[in-house]
Structures are given as structure tokens and as C-alpha cells.
N, C-alpha and C positions, 0 to 999 in steps of 0.2 A: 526446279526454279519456283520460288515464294508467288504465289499469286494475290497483288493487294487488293483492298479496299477500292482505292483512287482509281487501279488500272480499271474493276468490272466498270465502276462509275463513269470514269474518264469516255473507255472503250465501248464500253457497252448498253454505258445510260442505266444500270442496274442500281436499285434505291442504297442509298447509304447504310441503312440500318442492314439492310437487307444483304450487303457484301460482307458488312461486317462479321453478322453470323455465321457465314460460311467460312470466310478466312479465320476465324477462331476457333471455327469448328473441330474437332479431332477426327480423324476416320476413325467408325465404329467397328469395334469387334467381332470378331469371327466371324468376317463380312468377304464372302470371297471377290466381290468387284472392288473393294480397297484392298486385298492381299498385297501383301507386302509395301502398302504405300504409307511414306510415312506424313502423308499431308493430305487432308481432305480435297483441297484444290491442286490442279495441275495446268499449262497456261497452255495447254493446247484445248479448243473450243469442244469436242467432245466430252472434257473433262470437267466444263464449265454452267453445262446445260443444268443442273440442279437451280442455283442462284440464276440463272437466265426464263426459266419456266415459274419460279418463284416470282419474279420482278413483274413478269407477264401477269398471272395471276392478280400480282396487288393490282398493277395498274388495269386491272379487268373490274377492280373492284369487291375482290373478295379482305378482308379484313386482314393486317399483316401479323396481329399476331396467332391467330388463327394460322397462318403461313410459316409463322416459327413455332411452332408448337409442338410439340412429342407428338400428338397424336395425328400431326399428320407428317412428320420429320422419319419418324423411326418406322413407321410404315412404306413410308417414299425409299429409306435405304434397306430397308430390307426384302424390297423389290430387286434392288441392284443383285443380291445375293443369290435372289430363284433364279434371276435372268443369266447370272455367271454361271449356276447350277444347268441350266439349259442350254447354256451356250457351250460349255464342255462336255455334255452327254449325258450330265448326270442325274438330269432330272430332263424327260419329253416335254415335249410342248403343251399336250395336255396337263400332267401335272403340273407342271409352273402354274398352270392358269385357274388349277383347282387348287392348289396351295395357296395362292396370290387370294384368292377370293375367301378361305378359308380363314387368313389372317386377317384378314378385313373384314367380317362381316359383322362382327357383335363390337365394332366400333363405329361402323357406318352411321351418317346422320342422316344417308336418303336413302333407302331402301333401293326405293323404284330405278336412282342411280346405277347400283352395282347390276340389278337386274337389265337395265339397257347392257349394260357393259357386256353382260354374258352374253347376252342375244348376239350383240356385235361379233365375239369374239367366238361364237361358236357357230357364225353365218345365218345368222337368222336376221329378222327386219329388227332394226334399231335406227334410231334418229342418228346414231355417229355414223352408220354406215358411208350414208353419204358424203361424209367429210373424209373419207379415207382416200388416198390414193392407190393406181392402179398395182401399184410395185409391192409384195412381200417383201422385200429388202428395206423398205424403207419403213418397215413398220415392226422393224425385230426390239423395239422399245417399249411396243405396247403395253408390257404389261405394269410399266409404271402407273399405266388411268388406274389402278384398281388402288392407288393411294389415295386418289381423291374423294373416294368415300369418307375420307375422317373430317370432308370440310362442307361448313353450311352453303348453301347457292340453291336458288329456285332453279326451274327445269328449262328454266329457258336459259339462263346462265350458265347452267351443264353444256349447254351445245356452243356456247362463244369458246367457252373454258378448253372443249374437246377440241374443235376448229383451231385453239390457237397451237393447243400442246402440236397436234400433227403439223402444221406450218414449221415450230418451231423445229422438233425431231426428224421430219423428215429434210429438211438443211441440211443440219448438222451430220446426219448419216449419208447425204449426196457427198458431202466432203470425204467424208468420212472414207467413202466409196472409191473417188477418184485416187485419193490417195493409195488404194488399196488394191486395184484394178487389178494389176498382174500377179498378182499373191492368190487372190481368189479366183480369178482363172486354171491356174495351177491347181488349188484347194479344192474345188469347187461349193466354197463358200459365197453364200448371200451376197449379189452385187445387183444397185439398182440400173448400171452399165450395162451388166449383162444383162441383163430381165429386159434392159428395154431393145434389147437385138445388138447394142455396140456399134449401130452405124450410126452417122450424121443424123439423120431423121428423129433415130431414137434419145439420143444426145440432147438436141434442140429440145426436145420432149420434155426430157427433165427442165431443163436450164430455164422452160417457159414456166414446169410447175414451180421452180424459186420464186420465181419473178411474181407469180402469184403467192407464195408465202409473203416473203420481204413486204408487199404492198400492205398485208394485213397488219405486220408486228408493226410496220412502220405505224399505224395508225395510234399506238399508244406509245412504243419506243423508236423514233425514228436514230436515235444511235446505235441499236443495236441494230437495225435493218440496215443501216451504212455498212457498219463495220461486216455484218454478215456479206453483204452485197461485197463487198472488198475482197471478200474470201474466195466466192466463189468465181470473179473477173480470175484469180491464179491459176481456176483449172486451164483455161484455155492454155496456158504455159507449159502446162503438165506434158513432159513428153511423151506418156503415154498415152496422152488423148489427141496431142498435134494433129497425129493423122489421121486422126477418124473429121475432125474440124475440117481436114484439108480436102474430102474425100468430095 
């Protein structure tokens, strides 16, 4: 299904120019998180987080064409490609994150940037740490931050920038989650359900840390904190969470 302009705008409050690009956009090649797709957009919300993280940014204040730019466009998707490479076994999690840093570094505009990043990511003291939540499941996106090297922002802007990107991914991966519940029980793939024990307690857990994303985005896009907030009211529906709600 075509994903437009009007809908991210309409839906999502995402900037005009800013849907534009992406709905024009082609999926780039030899890219294995667009494999086989013949559309860079798809209208299910995990598919949309590119132009939704984009829109956040601008309205954080970083410059939009700066945000449409090769050098930080074709870095950002060629993240999606380690992460598909790691997410199929092909490449560890270490690697990803030595390759992800690898491609980015003789583009980077902050140095000091990519170096928090690594601290972060390799459990050491960094200023994002404290922005992370408790769930590895909700953080199997991470290594998109290492695009953000190719964009200018002071060091204190890095930290709204960071706070907002996890707000926003980690949402979209709770969905992502519910929907996925019973597959990954089975699989024993990444679920922030399971992580958080699968009872009631653990449940409300999450659904409080939304509640605290949504407040945040809403503060520059209160459209997309609607419509996100819309999304997440279905789990309760989900029959496979009915009864842990009921418990």
C-alpha cells in the first residue's frame, strides 16, 4: 500500500517537505532491510520511523536540510543493512557496532559524539546511558545513533536528540512487540513482554514507560503522540495480552 505525503502529515504531523522526501524516495540498493521491497515507505508504523525520527529532529531544531542530506540519509540506511545483517546472524552484535562506527567516522562532525556513543554501547559511563531503558528488546535499533554523527548539534543537543530518538524506538518496538508476542515465545526472540516477566505488573511497566515517551514527543509533535497514543490503547485488545490485563 502507497504511503502519502498528506497521510505522515495528516497522521503524524510530520513536516511537509519532510514526507515528501521519503515518499519519493526509492529503497536503496543492495540494502538488505529493503530486500525485496519495492517502496521505501510501507503504512504499517515500524516502517515509518525513518521520516517520524527525521520530523523530530527538525522540530528539535536541527537544520532540515542537513536532515535530507546524503550524508546523513545514506548513512542512516545503511545502518538498516548491518542491523538486517545482525539480525539474521550474519554479522554479531559486536561487529554491527564496529562496522556502524567504521562507516561513520571520517564523516562525523563531532568526534566527542560517536565517542559517547561507543562508551554507551559498550557499557561504559556515557551521558546517553541514562536515557536508555531497562529492556534490551527495546533497544535492538540502536545502532541507527551512529548516523547521527554526519549532523552538526552542540553536546547538549546530542542529549535531547538521544532522549528523543529512544522515546520514539522504543514505542514503536513495544508495538512492534505485542504484536509479535507469541512468535517470539516460540522463537525465543527479543520481546520487551517477555523481558519484563509477562505478568500484569511487568505489562503496566511498559505501558507507563509509553506514557512517558508520548509526553515527550508530544511536546514538539502532539500529532504524532496522538496517533502513537491510538496505537498503543489496541494492545489492550490484543488477545494475546487480554489475559495477562485480566490477571
Amino acid at each position: 500500500m502507497f504511503v502519502s505525503a498528506g497521510l505522515l502529515g495528516v497522521q503524524y504531523g510530520v513536516d511537509d517537505k519532510i514526507a515528501r522526501f521519503f515518499v519519493d524516495r526509492d529503497p536503496p540498493a543492495n540494502n538488505l532491510y529493503w530486500k525485496d521491497k519495492l517502496l521505501y515507505l510501507r503504512p504499517e508504523v515500524g516502517w515509518l520511523f525513518i521520516p517520524l525520527i527525521v520530523d523530530l529532529f527538525y522540530k528539535l531544531g536541527i537544520d532540515r536540510h542537513q536532515l535530507l542530506s546524503d550524508k546523513f540519509i545514506e548513512p542512516l540506511e545503511a545502518m538498516g543493512h548491518l542491523s538486517a545483517l545482525e539480525e539474521t546472524g550474519q554479522l554479531t552484535e559486536a561487529e554491527a557496532i564496529n562496522e556502524a562506527y567504521a562507516l561513520v567516522k571520517n564523516g562525523c562532525v563531532n568526534e566527542w559524539y560517536l565517542q559517547w556513543l561507543m562508551h554507551y554501547f559498550n557499557g561504559n559511563t556515557s551521558p546517553y546511558s541514562a536515557l536508555a531503558t531497562p529492556y534490551k528488546a527495546l533497544h535492538r535499533g540502536d545502532l541507527f545513533l551512529f548516523s547521527l554523527g554526519g549532523l552538526s548539534f552542540s553536546e547538549e543537543q546530542s542529549i535531547k536528540l538521544v532522549e528523543f530518538w529512544f522515546a520514539l524506538i522504543t514505542t514503536i518496538l513495544l508495538l512492534d512487540d505485542a504484536e509479535d508476542l507469541e512468535n517470539d515465545k516460540l522463537s525465543g526472540d527479543k520481546n520487551a513482554f517477555i523481558e519484563a516477566g509477562g505478568g500484569k505488573e511487568g505489562v503496566n511497566k511498559l505501558l507507563e514507560l509509553v506514557r512517558t515517551n508520548l509526553q515527550k514527543i508530544s511536546t514538539v509533535n502532539r500529532a504524532m503522540a496522538l496517533k502513537l497514543d491510538s496505537m498503543i490503547k489496541e494492545i489492550y485488545n490484543k488477545p494475546n495480552l487480554v489475559n495477562i490485563f485480566n490477571q
